[in-house]
Backbone atoms as SQL, in Angstrom:
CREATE TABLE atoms (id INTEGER PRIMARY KEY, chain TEXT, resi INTEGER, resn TEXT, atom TEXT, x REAL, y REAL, z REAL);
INSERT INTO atoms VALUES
  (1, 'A', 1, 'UNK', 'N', 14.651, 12.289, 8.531),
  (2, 'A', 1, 'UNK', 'CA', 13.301, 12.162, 8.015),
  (3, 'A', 1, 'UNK', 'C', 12.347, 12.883, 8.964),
  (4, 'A', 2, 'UNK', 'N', 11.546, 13.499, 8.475),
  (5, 'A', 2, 'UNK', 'CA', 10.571, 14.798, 9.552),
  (6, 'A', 2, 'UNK', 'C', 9.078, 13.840, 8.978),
  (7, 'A', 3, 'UNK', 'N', 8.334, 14.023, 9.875),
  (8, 'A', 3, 'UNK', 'CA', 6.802, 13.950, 9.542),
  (9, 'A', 3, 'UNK', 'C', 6.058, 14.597, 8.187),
  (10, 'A', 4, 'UNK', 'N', 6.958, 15.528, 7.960),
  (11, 'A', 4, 'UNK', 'CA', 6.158, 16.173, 6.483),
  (12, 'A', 4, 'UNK', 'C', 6.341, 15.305, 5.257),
  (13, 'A', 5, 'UNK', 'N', 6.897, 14.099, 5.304),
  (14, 'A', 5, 'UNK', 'CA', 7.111, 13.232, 4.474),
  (15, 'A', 5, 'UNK', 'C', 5.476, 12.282, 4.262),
  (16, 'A', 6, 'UNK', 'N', 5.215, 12.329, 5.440),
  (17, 'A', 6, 'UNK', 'CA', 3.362, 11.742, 5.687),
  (18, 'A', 6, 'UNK', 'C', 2.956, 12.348, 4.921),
  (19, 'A', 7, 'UNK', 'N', 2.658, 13.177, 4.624),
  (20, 'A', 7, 'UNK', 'CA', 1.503, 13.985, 4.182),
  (21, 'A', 7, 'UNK', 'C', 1.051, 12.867, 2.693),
  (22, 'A', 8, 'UNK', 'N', 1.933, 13.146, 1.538),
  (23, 'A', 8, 'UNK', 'CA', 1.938, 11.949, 0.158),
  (24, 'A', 8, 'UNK', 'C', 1.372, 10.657, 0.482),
  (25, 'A', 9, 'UNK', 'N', 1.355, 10.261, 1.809),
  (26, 'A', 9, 'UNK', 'CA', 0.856, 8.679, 2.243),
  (27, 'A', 9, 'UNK', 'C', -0.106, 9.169, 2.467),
  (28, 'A', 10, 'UNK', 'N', -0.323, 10.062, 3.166),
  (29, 'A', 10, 'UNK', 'CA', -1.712, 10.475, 3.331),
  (30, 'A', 10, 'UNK', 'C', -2.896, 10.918, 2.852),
  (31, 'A', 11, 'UNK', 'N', -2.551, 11.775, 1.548),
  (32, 'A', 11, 'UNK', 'CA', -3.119, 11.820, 0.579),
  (33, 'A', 11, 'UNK', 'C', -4.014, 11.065, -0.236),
  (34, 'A', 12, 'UNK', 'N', -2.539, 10.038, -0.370),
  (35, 'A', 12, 'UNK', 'CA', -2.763, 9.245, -1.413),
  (36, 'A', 12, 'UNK', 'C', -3.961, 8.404, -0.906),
  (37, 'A', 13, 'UNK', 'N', -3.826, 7.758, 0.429),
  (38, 'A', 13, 'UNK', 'CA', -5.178, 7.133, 1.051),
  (39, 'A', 13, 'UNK', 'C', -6.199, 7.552, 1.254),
  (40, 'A', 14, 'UNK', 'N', -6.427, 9.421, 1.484),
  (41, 'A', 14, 'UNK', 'CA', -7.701, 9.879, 1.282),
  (42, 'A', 14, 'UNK', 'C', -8.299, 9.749, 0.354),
  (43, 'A', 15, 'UNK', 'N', -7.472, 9.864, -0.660),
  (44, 'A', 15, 'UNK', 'CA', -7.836, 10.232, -1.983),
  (45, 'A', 15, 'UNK', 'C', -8.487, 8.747, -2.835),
  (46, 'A', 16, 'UNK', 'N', -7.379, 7.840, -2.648),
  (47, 'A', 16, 'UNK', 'CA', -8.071, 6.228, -2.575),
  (48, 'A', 16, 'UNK', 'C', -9.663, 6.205, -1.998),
  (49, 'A', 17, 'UNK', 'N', -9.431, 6.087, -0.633),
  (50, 'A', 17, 'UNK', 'CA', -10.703, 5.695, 0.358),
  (51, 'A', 17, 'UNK', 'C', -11.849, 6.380, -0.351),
  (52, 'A', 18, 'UNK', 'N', -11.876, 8.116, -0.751),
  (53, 'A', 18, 'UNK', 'CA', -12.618, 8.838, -1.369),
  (54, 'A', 18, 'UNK', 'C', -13.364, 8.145, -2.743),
  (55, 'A', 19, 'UNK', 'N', -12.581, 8.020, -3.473),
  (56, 'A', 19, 'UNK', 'CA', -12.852, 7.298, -4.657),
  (57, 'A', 19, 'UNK', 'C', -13.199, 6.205, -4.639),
  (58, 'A', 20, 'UNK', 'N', -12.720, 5.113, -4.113),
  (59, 'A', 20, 'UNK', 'CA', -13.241, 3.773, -3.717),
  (60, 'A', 20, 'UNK', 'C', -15.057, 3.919, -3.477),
  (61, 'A', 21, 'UNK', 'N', -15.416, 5.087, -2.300),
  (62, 'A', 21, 'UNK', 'CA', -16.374, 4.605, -1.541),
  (63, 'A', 21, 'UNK', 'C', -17.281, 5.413, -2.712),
  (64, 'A', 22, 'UNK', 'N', -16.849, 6.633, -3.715),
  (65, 'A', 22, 'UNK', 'CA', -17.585, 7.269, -4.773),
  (66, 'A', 22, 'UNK', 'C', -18.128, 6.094, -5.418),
  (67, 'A', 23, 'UNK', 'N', -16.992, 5.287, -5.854),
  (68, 'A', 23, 'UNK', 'CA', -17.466, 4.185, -6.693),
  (69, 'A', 23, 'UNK', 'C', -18.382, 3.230, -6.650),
  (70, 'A', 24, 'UNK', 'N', -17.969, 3.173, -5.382),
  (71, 'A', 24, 'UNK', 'CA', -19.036, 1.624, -4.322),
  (72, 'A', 24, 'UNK', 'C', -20.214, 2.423, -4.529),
  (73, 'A', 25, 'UNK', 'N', -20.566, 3.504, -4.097),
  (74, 'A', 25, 'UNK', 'CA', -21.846, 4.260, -4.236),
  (75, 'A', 25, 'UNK', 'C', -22.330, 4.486, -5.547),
  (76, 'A', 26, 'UNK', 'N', -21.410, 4.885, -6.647),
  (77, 'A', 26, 'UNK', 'CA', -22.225, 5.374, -7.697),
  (78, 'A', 26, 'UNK', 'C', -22.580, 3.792, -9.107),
  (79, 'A', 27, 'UNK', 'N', -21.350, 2.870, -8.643),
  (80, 'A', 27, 'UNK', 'CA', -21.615, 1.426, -9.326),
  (81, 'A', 27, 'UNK', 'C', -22.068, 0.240, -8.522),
  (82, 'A', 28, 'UNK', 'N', -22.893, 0.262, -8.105),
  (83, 'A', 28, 'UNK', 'CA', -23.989, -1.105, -6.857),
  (84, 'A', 28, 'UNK', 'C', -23.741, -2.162, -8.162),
  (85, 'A', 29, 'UNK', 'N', -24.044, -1.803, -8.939),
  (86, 'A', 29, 'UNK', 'CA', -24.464, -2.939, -10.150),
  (87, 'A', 29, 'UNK', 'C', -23.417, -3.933, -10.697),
  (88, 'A', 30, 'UNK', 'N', -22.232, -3.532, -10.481),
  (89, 'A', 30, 'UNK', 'CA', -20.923, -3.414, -11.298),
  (90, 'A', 30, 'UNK', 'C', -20.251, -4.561, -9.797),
  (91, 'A', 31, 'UNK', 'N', -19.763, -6.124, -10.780),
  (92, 'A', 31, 'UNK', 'CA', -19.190, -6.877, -10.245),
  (93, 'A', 31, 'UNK', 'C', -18.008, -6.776, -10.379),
  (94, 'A', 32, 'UNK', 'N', -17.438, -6.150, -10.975),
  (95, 'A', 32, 'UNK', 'CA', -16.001, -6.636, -11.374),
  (96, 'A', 32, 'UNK', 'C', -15.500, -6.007, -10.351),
  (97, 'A', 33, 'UNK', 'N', -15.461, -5.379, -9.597),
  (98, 'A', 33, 'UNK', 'CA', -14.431, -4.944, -8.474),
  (99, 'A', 33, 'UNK', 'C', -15.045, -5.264, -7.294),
  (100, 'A', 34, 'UNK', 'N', -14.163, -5.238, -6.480),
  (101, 'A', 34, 'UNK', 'CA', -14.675, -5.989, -5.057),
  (102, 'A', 34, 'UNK', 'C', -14.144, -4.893, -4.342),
  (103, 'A', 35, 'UNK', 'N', -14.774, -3.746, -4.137),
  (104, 'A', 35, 'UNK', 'CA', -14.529, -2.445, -3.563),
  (105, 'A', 35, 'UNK', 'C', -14.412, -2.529, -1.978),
  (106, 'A', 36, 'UNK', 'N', -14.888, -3.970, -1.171),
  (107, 'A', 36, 'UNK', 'CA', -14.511, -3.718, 0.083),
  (108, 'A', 36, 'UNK', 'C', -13.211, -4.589, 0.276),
  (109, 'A', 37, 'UNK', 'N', -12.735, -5.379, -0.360),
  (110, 'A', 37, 'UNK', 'CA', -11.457, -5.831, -0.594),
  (111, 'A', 37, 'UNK', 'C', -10.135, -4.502, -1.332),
  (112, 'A', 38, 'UNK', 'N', -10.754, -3.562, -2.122),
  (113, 'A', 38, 'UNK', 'CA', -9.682, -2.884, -2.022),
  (114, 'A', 38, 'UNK', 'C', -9.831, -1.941, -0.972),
  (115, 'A', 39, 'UNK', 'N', -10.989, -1.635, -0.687),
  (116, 'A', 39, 'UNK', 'CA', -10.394, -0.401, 0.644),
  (117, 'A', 39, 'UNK', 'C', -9.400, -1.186, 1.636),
  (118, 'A', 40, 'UNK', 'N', -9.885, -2.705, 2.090),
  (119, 'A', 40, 'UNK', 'CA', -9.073, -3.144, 3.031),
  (120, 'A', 40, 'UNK', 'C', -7.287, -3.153, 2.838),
  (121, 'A', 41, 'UNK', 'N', -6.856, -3.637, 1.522),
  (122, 'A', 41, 'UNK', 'CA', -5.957, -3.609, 1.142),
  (123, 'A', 41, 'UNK', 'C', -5.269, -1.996, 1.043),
  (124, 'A', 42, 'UNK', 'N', -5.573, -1.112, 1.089),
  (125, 'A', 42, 'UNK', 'CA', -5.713, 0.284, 0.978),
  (126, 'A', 42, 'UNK', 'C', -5.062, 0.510, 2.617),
  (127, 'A', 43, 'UNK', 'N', -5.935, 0.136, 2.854),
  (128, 'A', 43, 'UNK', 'CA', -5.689, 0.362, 4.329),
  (129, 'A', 43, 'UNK', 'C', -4.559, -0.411, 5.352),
  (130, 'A', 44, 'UNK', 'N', -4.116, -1.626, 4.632),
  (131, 'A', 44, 'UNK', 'CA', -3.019, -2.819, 5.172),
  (132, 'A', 44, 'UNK', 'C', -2.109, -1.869, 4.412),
  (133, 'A', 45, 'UNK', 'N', -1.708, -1.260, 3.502),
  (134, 'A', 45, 'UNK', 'CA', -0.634, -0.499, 2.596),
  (135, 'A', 45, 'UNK', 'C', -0.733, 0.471, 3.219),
  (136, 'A', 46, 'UNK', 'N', -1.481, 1.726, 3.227),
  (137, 'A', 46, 'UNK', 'CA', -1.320, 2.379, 4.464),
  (138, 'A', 46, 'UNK', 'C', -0.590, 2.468, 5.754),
  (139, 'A', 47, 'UNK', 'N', -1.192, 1.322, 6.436),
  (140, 'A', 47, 'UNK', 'CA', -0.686, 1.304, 8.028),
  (141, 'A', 47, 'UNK', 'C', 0.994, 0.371, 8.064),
  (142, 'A', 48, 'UNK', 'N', 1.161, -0.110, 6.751),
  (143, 'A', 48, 'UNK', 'CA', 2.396, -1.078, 6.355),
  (144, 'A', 48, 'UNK', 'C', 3.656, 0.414, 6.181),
  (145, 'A', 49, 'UNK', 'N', 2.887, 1.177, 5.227),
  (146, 'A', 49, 'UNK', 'CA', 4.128, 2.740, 4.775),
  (147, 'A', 49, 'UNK', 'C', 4.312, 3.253, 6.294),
  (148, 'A', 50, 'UNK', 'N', 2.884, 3.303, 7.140),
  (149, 'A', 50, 'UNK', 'CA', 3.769, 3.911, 8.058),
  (150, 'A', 50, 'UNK', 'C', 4.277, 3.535, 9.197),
  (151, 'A', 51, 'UNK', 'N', 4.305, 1.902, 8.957),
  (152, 'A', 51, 'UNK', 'CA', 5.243, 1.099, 9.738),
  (153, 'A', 51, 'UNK', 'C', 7.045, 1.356, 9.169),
  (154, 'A', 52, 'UNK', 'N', 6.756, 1.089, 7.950),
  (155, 'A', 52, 'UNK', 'CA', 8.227, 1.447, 7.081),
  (156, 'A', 52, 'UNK', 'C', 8.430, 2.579, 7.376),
  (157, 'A', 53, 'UNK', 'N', 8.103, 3.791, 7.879),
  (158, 'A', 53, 'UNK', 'CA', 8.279, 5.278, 7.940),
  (159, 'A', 53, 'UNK', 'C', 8.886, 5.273, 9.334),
  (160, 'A', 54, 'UNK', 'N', 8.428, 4.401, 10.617),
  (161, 'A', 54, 'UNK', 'CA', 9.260, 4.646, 11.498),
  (162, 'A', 54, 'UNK', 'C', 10.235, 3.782, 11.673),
  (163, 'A', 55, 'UNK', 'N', 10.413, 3.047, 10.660),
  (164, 'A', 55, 'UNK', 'CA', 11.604, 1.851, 11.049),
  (165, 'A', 55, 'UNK', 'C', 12.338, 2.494, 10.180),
  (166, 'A', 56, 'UNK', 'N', 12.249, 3.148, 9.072),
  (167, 'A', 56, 'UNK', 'CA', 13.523, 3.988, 7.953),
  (168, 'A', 56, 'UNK', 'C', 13.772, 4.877, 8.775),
  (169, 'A', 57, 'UNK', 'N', 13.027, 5.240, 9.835),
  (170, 'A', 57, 'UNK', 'CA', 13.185, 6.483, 10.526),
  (171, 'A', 57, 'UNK', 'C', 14.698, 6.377, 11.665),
  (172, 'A', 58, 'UNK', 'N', 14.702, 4.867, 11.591),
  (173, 'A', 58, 'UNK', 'CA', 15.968, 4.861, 12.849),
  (174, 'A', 58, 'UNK', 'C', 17.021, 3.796, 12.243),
  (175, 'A', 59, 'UNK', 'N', 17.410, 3.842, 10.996),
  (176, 'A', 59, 'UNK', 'CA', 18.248, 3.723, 10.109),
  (177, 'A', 59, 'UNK', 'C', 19.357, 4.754, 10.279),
  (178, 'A', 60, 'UNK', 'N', 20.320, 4.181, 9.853),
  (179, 'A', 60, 'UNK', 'CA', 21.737, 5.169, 10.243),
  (180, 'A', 60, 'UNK', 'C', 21.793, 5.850, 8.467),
  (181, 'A', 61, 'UNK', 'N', 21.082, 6.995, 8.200),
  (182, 'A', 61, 'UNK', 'CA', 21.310, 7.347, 7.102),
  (183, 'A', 61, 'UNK', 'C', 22.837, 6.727, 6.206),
  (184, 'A', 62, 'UNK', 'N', 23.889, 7.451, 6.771),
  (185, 'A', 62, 'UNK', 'CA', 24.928, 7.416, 6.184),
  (186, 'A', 62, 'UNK', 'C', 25.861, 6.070, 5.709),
  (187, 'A', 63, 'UNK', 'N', 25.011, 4.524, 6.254),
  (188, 'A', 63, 'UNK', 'CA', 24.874, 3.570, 5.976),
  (189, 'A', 63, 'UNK', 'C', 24.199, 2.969, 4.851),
  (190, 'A', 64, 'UNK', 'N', 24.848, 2.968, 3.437),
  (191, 'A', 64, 'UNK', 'CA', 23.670, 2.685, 2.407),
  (192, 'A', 64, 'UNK', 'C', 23.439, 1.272, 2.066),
  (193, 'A', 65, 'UNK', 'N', 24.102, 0.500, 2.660),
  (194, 'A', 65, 'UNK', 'CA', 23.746, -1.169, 2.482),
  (195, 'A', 65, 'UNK', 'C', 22.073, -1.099, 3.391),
  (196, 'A', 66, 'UNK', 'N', 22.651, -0.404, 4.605),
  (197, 'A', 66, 'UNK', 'CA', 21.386, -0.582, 5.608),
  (198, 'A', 66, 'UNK', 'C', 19.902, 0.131, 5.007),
  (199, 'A', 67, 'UNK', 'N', 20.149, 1.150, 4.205),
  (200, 'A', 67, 'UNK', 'CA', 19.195, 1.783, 3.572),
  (201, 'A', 67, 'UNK', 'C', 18.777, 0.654, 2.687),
  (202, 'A', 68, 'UNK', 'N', 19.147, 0.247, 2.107),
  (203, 'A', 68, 'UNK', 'CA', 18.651, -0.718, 0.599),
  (204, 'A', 68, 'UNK', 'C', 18.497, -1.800, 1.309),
  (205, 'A', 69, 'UNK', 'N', 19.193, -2.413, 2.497),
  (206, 'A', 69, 'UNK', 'CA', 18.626, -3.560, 2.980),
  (207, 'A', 69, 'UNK', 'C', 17.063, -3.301, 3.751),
  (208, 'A', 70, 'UNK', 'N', 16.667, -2.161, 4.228),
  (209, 'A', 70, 'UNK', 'CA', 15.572, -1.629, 4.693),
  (210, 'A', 70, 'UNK', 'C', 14.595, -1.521, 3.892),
  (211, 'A', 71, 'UNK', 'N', 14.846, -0.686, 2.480),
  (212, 'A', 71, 'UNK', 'CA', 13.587, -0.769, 1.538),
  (213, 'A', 71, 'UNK', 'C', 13.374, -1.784, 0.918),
  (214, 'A', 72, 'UNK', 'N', 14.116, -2.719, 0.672),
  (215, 'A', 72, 'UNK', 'CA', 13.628, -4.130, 0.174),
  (216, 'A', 72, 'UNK', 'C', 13.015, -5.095, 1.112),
  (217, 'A', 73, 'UNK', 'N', 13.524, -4.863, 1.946),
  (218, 'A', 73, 'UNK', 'CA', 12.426, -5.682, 3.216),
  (219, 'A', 73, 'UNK', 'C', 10.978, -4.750, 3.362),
  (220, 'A', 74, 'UNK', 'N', 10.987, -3.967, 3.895),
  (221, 'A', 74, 'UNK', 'CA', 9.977, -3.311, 2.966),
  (222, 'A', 74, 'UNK', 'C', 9.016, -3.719, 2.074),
  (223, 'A', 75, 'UNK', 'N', 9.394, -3.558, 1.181),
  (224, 'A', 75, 'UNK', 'CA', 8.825, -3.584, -0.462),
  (225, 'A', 75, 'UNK', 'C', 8.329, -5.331, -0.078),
  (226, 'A', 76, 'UNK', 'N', 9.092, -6.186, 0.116),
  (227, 'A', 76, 'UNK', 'CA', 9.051, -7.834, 0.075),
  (228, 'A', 76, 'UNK', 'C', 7.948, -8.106, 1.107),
  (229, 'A', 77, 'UNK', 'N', 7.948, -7.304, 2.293),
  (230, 'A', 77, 'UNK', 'CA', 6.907, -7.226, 3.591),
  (231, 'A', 77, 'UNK', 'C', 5.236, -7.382, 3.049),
  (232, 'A', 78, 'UNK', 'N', 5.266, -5.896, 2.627),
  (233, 'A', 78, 'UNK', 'CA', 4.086, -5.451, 1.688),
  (234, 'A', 78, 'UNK', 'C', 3.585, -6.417, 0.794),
  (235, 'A', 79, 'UNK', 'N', 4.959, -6.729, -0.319),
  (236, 'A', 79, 'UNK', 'CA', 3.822, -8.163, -0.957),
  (237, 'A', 79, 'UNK', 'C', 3.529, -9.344, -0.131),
  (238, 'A', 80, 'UNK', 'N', 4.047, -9.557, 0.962),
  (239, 'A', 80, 'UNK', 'CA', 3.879, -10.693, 1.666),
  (240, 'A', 80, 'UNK', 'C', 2.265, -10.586, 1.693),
  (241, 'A', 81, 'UNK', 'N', 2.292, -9.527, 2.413),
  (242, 'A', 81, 'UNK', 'CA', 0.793, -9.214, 3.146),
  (243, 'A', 81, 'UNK', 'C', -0.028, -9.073, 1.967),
  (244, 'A', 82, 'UNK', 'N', 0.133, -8.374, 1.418),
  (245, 'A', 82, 'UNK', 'CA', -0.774, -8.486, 0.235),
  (246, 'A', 82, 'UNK', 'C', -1.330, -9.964, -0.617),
  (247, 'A', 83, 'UNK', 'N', -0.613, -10.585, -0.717),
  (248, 'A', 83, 'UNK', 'CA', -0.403, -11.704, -1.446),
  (249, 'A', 83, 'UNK', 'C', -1.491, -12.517, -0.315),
  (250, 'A', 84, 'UNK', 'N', -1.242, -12.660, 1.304),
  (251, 'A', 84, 'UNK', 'CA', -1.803, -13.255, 1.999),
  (252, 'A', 84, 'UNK', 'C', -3.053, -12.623, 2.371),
  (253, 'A', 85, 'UNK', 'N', -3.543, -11.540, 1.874),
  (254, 'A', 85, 'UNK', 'CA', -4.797, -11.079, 2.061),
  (255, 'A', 85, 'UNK', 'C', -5.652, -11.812, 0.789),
  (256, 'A', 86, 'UNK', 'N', -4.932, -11.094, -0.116),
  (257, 'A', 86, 'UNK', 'CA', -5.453, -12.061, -1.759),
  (258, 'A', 86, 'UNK', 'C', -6.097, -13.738, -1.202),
  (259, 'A', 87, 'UNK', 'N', -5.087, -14.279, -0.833),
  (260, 'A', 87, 'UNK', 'CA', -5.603, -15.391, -0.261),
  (261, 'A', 87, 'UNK', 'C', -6.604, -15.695, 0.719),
  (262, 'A', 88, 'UNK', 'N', -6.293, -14.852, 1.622),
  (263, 'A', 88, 'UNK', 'CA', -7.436, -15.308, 2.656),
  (264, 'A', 88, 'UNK', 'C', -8.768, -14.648, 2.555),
  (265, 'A', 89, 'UNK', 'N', -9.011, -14.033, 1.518),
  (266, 'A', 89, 'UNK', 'CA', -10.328, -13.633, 0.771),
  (267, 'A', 89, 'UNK', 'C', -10.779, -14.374, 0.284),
  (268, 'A', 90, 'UNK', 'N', -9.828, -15.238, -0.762),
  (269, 'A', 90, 'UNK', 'CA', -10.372, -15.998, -1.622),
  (270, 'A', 90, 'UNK', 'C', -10.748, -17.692, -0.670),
  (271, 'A', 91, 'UNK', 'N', -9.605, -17.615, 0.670),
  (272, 'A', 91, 'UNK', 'CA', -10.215, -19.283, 0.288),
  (273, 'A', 91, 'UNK', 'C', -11.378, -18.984, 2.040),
  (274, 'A', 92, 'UNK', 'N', -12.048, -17.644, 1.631),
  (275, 'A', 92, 'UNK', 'CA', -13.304, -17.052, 2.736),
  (276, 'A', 92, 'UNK', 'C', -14.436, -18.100, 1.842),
  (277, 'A', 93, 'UNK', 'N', -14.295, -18.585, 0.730),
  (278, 'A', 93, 'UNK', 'CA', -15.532, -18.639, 0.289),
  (279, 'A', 93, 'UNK', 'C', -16.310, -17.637, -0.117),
  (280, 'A', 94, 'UNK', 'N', -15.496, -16.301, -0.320),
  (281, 'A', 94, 'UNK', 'CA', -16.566, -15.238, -0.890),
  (282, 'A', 94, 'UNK', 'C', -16.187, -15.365, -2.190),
  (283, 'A', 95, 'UNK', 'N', -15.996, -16.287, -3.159),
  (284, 'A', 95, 'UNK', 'CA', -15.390, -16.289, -4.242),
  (285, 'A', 95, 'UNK', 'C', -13.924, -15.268, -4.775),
  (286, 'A', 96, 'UNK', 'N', -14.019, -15.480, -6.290),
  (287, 'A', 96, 'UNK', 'CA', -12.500, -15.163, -6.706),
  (288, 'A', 96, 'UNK', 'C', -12.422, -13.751, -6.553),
  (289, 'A', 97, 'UNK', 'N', -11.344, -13.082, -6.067),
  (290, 'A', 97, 'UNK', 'CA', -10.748, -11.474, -6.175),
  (291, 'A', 97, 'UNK', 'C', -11.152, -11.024, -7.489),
  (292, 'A', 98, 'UNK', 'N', -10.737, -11.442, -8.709),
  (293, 'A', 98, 'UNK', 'CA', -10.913, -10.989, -10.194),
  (294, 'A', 98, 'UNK', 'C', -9.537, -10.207, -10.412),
  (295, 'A', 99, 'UNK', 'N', -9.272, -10.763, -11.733),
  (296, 'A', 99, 'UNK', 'CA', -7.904, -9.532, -12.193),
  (297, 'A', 99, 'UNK', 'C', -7.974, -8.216, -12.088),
  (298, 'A', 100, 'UNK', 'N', -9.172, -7.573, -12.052),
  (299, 'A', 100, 'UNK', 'CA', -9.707, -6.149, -12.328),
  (300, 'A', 100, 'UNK', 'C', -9.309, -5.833, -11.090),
  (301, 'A', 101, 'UNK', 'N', -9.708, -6.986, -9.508),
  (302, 'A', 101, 'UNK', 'CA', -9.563, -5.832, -8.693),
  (303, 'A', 101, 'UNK', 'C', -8.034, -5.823, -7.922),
  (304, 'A', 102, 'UNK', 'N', -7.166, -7.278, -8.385),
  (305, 'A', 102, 'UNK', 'CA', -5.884, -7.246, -8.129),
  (306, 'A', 102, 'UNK', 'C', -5.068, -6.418, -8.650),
  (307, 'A', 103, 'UNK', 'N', -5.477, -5.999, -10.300),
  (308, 'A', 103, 'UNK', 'CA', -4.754, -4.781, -10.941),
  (309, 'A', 103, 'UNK', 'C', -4.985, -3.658, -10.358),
  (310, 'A', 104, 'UNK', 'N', -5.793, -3.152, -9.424),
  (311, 'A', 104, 'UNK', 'CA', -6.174, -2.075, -8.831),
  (312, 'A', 104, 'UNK', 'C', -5.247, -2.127, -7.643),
  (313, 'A', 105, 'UNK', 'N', -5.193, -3.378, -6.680),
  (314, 'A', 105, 'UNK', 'CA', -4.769, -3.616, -6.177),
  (315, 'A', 105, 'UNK', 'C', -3.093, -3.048, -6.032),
  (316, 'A', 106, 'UNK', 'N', -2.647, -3.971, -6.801),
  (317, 'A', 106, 'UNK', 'CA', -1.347, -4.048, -7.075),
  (318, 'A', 106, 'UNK', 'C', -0.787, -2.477, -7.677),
  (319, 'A', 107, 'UNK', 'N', -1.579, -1.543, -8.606),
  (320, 'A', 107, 'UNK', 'CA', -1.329, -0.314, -8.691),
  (321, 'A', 107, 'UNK', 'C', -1.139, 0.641, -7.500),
  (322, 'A', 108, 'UNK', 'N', -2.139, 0.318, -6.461),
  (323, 'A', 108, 'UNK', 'CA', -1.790, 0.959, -4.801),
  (324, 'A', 108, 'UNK', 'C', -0.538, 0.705, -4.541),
  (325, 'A', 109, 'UNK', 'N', -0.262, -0.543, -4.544),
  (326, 'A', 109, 'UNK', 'CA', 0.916, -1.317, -4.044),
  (327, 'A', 109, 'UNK', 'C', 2.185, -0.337, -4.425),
  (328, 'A', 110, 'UNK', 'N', 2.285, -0.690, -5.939),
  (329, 'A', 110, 'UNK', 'CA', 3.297, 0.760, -6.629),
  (330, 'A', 110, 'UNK', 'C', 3.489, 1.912, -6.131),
  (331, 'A', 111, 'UNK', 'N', 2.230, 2.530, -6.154),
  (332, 'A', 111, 'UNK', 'CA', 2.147, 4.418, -5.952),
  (333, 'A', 111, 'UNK', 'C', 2.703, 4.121, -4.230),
  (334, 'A', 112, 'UNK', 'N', 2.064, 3.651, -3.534),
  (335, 'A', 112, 'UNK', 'CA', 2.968, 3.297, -2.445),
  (336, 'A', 112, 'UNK', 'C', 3.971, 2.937, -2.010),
  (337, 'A', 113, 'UNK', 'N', 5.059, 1.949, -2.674),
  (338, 'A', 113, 'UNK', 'CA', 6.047, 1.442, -2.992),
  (339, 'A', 113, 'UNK', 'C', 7.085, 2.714, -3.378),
  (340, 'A', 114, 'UNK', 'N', 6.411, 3.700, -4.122),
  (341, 'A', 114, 'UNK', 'CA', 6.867, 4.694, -5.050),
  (342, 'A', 114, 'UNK', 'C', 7.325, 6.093, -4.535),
  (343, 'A', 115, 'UNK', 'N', 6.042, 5.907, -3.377),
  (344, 'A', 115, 'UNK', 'CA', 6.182, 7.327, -2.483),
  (345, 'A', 115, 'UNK', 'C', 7.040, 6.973, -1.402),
  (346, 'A', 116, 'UNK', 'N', 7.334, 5.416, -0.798),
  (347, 'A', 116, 'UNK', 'CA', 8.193, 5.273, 0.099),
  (348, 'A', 116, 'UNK', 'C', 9.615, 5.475, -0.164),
  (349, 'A', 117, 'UNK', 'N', 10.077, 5.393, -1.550),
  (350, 'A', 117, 'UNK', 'CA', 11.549, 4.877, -2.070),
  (351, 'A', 117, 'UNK', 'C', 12.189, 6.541, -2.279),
  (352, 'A', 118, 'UNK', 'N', 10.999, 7.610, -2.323),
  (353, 'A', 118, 'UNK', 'CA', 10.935, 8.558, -2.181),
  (354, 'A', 118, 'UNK', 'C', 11.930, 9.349, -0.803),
  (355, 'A', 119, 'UNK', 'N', 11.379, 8.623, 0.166),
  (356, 'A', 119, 'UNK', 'CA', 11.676, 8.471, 1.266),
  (357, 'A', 119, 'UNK', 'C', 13.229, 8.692, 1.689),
  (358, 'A', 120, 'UNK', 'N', 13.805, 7.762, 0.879),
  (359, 'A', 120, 'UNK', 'CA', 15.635, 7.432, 1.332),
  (360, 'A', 120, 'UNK', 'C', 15.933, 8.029, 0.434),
  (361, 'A', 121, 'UNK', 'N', 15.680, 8.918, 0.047),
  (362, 'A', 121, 'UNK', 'CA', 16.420, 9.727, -0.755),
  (363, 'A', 121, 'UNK', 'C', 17.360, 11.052, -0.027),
  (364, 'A', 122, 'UNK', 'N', 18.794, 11.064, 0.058),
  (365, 'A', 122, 'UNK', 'CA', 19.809, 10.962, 0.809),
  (366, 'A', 122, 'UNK', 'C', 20.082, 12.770, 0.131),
  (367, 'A', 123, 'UNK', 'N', 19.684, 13.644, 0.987),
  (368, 'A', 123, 'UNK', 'CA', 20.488, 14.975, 0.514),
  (369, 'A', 123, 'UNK', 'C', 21.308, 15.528, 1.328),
  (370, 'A', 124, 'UNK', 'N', 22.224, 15.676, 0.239),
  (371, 'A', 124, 'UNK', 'CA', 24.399, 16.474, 0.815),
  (372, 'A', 124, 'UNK', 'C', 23.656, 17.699, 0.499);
């Protein structure tokens, strides 16, 4: 695994953060998303891929139990944290997350999830 594999994580979070903060700026009015709860989450998925990026990184490729036991811990990690951010927002007393912004949420989660699995992909 080389560093040029970053780049797709990286992207993908500019490109998030970009849009997020377009939004926050161009909808003030607009409750349904809680735009500083997803950048944060944005950013825990982020720094989570490229925790998974150096721990896949010292995986014995040619071991594929260890590969699949790696991306599912992984993948299970991520919702941990996620799940416990969800929570500790909500019981902040800043009221409820909303489905709107967990579905947003949880779509990061994927495209991230998506670009990591990317990752172990094993070429002879």
């Amino acid at each position: 695994m080389n560093r040029k594999q970053l780049i797709p994580i990286l992207f993908l979070f500019v490109i998030a953060n970009a849009i997020l903060i377009f939004s926050n700026a161009y909808f003030k009015d607009v409750t349904v998303f809680k735009f500083k709860f997803i950048l944060v989450v944005n950013l825990i998925l982020f720094s989570m891929s490229i925790f998974n990026f150096f721990r896949l990184k010292i995986i014995f490729v040619s071991n594929p139990n260890a590969m699949v036991r790696s991306v599912m811990l992984g993948t299970l990690l991520k919702m941990v944290v996620f799940a416990g951010a969800a929570l500790a927002y909500a019981t902040q007393k800043k009221g409820a997350v909303g489905y709107p912004t967990l579905l947003i949420c949880m779509a990061l989660y994927l495209v991230y999830t998506w670009l990591e699995i990317g990752w172990t992909k094993i070429k002879h």
